[in-house]
C-alpha positions as CSV (number, residue, x, y, z in Angstrom):
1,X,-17.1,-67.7,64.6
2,X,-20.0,-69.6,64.4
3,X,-23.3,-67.1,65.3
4,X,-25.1,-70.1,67.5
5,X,-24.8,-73.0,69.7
6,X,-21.4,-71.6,71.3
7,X,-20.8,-71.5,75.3
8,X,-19.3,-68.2,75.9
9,X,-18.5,-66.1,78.5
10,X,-18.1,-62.4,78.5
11,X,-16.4,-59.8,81.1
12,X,-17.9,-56.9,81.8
13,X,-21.6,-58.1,81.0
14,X,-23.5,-56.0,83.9
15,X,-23.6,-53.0,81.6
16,X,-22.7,-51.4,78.2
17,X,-21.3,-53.0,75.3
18,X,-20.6,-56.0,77.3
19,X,-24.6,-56.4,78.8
20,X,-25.8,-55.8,74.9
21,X,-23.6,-58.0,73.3
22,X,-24.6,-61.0,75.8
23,X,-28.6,-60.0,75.1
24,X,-27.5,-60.4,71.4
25,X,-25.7,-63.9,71.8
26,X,-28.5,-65.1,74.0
27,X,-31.3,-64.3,71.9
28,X,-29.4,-66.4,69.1
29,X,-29.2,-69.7,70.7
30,X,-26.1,-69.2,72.9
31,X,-25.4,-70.3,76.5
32,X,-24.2,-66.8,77.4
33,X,-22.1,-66.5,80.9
34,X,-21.4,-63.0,82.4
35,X,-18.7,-62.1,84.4
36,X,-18.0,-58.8,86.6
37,X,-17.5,-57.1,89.9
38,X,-20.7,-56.1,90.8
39,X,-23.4,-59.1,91.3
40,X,-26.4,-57.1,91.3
41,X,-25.3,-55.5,87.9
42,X,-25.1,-59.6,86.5
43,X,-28.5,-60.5,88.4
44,X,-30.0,-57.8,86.7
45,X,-29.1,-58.5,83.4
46,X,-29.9,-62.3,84.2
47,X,-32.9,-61.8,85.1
48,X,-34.5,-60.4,82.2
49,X,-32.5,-63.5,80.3
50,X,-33.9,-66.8,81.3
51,X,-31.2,-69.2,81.0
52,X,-28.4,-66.7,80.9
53,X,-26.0,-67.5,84.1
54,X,-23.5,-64.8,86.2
55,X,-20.0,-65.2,87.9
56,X,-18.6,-62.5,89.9
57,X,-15.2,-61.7,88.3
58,X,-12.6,-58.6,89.7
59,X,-10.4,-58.8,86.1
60,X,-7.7,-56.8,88.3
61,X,-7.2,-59.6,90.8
62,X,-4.5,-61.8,89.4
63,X,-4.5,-64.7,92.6
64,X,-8.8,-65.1,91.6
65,X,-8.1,-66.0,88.2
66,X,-6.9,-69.4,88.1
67,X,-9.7,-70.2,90.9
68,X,-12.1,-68.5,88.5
69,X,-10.9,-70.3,85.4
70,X,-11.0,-74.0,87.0
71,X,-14.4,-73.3,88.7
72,X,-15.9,-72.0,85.2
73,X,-15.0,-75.1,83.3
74,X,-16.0,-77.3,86.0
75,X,-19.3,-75.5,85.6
76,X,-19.7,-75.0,82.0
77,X,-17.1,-77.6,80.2
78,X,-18.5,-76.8,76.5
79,X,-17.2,-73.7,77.3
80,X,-15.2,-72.5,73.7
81,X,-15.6,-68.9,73.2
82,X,-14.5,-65.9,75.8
83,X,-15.1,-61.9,75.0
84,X,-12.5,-60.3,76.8
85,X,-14.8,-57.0,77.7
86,X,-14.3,-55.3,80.9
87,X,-12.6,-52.3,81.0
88,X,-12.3,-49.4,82.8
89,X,-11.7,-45.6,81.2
90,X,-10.2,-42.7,84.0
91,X,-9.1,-39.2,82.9
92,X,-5.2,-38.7,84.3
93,X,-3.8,-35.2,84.6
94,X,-0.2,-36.1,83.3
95,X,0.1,-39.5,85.6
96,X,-1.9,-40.8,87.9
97,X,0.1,-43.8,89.2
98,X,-2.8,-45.6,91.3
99,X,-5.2,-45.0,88.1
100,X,-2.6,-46.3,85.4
101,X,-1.7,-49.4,87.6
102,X,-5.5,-50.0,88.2
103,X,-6.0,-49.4,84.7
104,X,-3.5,-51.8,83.1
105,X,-4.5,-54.6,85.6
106,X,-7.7,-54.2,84.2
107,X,-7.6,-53.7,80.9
108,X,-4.3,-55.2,79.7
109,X,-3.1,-57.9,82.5
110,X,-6.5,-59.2,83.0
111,X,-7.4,-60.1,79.6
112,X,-3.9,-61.9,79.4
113,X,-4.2,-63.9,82.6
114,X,-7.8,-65.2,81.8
115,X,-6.7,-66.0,78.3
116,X,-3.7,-67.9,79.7
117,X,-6.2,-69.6,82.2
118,X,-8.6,-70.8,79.6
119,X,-6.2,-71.6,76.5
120,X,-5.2,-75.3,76.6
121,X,-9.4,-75.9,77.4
122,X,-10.4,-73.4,74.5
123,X,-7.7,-75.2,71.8
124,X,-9.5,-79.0,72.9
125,X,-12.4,-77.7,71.7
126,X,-13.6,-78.7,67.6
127,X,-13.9,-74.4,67.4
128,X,-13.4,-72.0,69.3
129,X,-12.8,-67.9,69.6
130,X,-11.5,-65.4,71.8
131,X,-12.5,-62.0,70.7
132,X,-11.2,-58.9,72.6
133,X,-12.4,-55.1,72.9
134,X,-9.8,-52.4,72.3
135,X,-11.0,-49.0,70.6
136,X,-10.6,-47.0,67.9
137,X,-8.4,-45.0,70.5
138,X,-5.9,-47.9,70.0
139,X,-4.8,-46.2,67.0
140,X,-5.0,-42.1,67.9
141,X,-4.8,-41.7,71.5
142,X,-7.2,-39.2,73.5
143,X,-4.5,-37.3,75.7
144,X,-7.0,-37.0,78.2
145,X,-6.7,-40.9,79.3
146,X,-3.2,-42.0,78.4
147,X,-3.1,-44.9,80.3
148,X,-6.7,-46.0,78.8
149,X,-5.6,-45.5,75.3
150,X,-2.0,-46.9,75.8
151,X,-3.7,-50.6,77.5
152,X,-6.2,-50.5,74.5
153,X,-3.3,-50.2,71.5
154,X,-1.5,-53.4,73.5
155,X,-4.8,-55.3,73.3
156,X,-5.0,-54.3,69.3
157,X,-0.5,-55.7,69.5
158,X,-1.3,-58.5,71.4
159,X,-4.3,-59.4,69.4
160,X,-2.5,-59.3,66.1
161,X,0.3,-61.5,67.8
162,X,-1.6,-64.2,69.3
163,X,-4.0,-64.5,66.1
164,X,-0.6,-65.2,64.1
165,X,0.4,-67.5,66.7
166,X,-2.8,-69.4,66.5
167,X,-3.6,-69.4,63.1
168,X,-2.8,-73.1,62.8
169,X,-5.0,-74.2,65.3
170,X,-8.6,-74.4,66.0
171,X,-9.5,-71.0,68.1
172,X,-10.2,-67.9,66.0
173,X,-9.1,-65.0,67.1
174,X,-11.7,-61.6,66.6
175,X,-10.7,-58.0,67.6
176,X,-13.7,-56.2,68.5
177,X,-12.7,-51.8,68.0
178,X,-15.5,-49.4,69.0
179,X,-15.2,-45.6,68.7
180,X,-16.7,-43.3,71.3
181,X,-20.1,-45.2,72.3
182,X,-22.9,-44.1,74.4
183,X,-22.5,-46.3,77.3
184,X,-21.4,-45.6,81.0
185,X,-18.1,-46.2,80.6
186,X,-16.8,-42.7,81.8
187,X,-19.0,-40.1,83.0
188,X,-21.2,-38.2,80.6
189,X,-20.5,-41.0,77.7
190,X,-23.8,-42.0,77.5
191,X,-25.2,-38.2,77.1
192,X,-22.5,-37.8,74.8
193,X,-24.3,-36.4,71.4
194,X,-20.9,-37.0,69.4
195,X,-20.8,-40.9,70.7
196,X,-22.7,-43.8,68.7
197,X,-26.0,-44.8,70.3
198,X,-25.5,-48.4,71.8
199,X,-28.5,-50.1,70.2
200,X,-26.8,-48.7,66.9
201,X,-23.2,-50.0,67.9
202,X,-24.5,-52.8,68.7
203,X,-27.0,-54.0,65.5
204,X,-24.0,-53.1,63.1
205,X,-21.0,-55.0,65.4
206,X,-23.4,-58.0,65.5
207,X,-24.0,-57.6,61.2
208,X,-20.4,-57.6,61.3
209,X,-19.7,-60.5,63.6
210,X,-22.4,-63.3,61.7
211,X,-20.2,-62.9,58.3
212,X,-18.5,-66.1,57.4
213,X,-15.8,-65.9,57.8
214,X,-16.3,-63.5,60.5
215,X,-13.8,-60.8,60.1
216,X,-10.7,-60.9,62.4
217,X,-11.1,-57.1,62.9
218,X,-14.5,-55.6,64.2
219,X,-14.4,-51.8,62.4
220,X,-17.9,-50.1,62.5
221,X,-17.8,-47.3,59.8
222,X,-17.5,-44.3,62.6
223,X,-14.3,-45.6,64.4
224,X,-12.4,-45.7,61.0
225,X,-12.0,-41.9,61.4
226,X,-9.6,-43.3,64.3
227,X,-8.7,-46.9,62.9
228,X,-8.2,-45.9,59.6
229,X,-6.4,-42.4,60.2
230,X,-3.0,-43.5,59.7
231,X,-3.4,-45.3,56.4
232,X,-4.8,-42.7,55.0
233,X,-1.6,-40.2,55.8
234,X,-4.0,-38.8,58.5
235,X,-2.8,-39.5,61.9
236,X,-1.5,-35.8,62.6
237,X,-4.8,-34.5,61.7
238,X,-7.3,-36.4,63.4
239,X,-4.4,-36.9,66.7
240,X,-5.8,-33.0,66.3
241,X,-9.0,-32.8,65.9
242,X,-10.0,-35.6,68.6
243,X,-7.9,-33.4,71.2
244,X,-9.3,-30.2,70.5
245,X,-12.6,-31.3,71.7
């Protein structure tokens, strides 16, 4: 991925990971565009970024998609990179049916949908990338959020899938996988003394991203106790020790 002069929108840019990550690509020469639900969550972040722009976005609703898509192109046609960010993160005790449908709409079918929306526009481009967010809880679930940790190991499938299936093209595929970070995302997260302070998260994913070739996997070194568990004849152990907390 080229670390300037892209066009690139990213979901889930009021707050966390996704509002740092758009300060980060501003402040390097981007035209950032942030996307979400909640508009005065985007104006915020907009304001203190002269330049930056905001869409309002619900990645659940599948019929405001395609409206979305055509709409941002019209708006932004250099558009050629997308980080596929929101997400939302819901305890379940055993199943939850309205918060594992709500969950997967969000975090699995939405990514898909815009992804499908944007394509053919994203492979006219001369470069472009779509990078997507799962989690080091791709790859040892916390049983506490099932449905959370089961949408996040399909993004880290379908990520691997579609990268093979574009690798003769010209958009670069980037899996972004953070481990527990302090951020809003669930309650207490961003108190959480275990969890990764964001400004730290964030300085080492952006070292990571500005490699050429930027690496098509995002591992800071804390979420390899996760990402890395099963390579290293671990899983049972750490599936374990995550769960006991």
């Amino acid at each position: 991925m080229q670390p300037t002069g892209n066009t690139i929108l990213i979901t889930g840019g009021g707050s966390g990971i996704g509002a740092a990550l758009a300060h980060e690509f501003h402040e390097a020469g981007n035209q950032v565009i942030i996307a979400g639900r909640r508009r005065d969550a985007l104006d915020a972040v907009v304001a203190d970024h002269p330049g930056m722009a905001a869409v309002t976005l619900d990645m659940a609703d599948a019929a405001a998609i395609p409206a979305f898509a055509q709409q941002l192109l019209a708006d932004f046609p250099a558009l050629n990179a997308v980080l596929l960010n929101a997400g939302i993160m819901v305890a379940e005790d055993r199943i939850d049916l309205d918060v594992a449908e709500a969950t997967i709409a969000t975090n699995l079918l939405g990514p898909i949908r815009l992804t499908h929306a944007l394509l053919p526009h994203l492979e006219a481009q001369p470069a472009a990338t779509i990078l997507t967010v799962s989690s080091g809880l791709a790859f040892v679930p916390l049983v506490a959020t099932p449905t959370y940790c089961a949408t996040k190991a399909a993004i880290h499938s379908w990520s691997l899938s579609l990268r093979a299936q574009l690798q003769d093209g010209n958009v670069e595929m980037v899996e972004i996988i953070p481990p527990a970070v302090q951020t809003d995302l669930m309650p207490g997260h961003a108190e959480d003394p275990r969890a990764l302070p964001l400004s730290d998260y964030i300085a080492e994913t952006m070292a990571l991203l500005r490699r050429q070739p930027t690496p098509p996997e995002i591992h800071v070194e804390r979420v390899k106790f996760l990402s890395e568990a099963a390579q290293r004849g671990e899983f049972s152990q750490v599936f374990a020790a995550l769960n006991q907390r």
